[in-house]
RODO-2510 file (C-alpha; in nm, 4 decimals, decimal comma):
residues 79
     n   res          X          Y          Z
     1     x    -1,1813    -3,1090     4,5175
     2     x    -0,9236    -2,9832     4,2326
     3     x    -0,9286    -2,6009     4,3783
     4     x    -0,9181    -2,7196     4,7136
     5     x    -0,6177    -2,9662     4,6638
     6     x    -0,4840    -2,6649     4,4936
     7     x    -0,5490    -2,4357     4,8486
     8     x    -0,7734    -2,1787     4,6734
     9     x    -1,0696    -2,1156     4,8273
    10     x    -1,4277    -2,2817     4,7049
    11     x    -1,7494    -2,1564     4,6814
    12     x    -2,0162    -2,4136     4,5364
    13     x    -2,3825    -2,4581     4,5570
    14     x    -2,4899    -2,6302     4,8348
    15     x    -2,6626    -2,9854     4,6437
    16     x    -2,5342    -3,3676     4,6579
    17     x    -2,2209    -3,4338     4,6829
    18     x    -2,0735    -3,0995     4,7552
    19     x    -2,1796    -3,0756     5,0485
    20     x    -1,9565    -3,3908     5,1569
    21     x    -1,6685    -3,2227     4,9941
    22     x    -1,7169    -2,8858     5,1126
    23     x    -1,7529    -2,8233     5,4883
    24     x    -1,9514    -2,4506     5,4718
    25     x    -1,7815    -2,2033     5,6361
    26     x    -1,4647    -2,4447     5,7440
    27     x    -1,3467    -2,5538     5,3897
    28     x    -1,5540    -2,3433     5,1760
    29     x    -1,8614    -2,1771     5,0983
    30     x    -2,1824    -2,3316     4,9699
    31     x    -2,4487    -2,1408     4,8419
    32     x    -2,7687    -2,2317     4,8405
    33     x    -2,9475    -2,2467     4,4847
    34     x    -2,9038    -2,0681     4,1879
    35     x    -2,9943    -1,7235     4,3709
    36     x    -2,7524    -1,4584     4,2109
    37     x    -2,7334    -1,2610     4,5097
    38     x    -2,6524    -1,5241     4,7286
    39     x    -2,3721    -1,6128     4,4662
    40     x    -2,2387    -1,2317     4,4830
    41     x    -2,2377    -1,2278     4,8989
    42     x    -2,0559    -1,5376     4,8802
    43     x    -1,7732    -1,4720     4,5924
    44     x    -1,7627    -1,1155     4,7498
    45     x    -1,6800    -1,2116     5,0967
    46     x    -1,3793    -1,4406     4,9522
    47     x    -1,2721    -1,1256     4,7383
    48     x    -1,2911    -0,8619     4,9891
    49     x    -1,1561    -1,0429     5,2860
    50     x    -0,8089    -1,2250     5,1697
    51     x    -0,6974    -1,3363     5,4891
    52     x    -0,9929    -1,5306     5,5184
    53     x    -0,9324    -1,6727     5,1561
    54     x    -0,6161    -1,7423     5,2129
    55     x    -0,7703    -1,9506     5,5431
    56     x    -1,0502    -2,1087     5,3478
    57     x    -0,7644    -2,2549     5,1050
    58     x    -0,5497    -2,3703     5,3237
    59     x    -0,8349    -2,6019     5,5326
    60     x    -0,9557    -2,7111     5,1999
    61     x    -0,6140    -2,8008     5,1253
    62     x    -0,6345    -3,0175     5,4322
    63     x    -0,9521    -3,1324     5,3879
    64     x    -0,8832    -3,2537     5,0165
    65     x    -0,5526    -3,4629     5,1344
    66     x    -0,7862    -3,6847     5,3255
    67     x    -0,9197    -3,7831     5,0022
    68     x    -0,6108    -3,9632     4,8830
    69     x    -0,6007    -4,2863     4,6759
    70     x    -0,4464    -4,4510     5,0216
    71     x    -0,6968    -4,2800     5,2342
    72     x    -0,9547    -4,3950     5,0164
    73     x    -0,8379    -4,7475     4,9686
    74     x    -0,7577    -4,7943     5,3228
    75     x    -1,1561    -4,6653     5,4204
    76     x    -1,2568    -4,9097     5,1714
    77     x    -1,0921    -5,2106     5,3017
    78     x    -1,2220    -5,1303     5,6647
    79     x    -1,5664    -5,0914     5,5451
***
């Protein structure tokens, strides 16, 4: 949540609670298990494609400001 709040783009494996934080492919990449070639494609294609780095960051960003104390309080009073 850090990195994204930060805009920089996530990659993460793709177990428990990441996946609420991290929409794959919208807000970041999740890669499934501890497969080291799965964790190369994924850290590669953020490397070698910037503009879509830069994107990834930037929804993150978005996606982490949802997460606010007020946001959260405010859920948590509805529910």
């Amino acid at each position: 949540m850090e990195a994204q709040a930060c805009g920089r783009p996530v990659v993460a494996t793709d177990v428990g609670g990441l996946r609420h934080a991290v929409d794959d492919g919208a807000t970041g990449l999740l890669v499934p298990g501890h497969d080291p070639h799965e964790w190369a494609k994924a850290l590669g294609s953020v490397l070698d494609d910037r503009e879509a780095a830069q994107w990834l960051g930037a929804t993150g960003a978005v996606h982490a400001a949802t997460f606010s104390w007020s946001n959260t309080a405010a859920s948590t009073l509805r529910a």
